[in-house]
Residue, then its C-alpha position, 0 to 999 in steps of 0.5 A: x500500500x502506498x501513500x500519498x499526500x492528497x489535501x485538495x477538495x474539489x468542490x462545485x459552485x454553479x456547475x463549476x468546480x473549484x478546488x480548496x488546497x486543505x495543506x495549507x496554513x492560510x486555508x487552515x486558519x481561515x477555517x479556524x477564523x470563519x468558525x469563531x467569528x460565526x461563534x461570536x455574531x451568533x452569541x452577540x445580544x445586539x447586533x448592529x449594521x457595522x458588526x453585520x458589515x465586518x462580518x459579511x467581510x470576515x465571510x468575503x475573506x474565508x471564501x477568497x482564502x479557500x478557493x482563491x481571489x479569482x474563483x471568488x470573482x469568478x462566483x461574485x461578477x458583479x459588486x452587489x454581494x447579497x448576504x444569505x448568498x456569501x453565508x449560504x457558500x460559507x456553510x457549504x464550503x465549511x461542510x464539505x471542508x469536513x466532510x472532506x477530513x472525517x472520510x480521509x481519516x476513515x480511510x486510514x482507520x475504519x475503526x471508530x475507537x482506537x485500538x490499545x497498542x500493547 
């Protein structure tokens, strides 16, 4: 059995696909980003224009990092972003991000739980 590095996910945006390199650090913390942010807008008692404007900016910069600056011009032609479309992508991407790292880790341990090594 050989192996090989493989961290790239192939992912399909309106019938075009695109793909999001998961070996790298930029892409990593992205991710990482991404999540604490929705964490933080989610838990905030009240929201106001800016924190919604700062977020769509945190959402337009996780997409641009995942499948690059042009595939996100690409997606985007036009300069009037609606929100629920960027966060309906972000939930997409983030979805298929990890869906993408539990099969890989499947493939090299089927098993559930670890086994005691003696």
């Amino acid at each position: 059995m050989a192996f090989y590095f493989n961290n790239k996910l192939s992912v399909d945006i309106e019938n075009k696909q695109y793909t999001i390199d998961l070996s790298t650090n930029k892409v990593m913390n992205s991710v990482r980003e991404i999540k604490e942010k929705s964490l933080q807008i989610a838990n905030k008692k009240d929201i106001v224009e800016t924190d919604i404007e700062n977020y769509t900016e945190s959402m337009k910069r996780f997409i641009k990092e995942a499948i690059g600056e042009a595939s996100y011009l690409d997606i985007f032609t036009n300069d009037e972003f609606i929100f629920e479309d960027i966060a309906a992508l972000v939930q997409f991407l983030l979805v298929e991000i990890e869906k993408f790292k539990k099969e890989k880790l499947e493939k090299f341990n089927p098993n559930k739980t670890p086994k005691k090594i003696n």
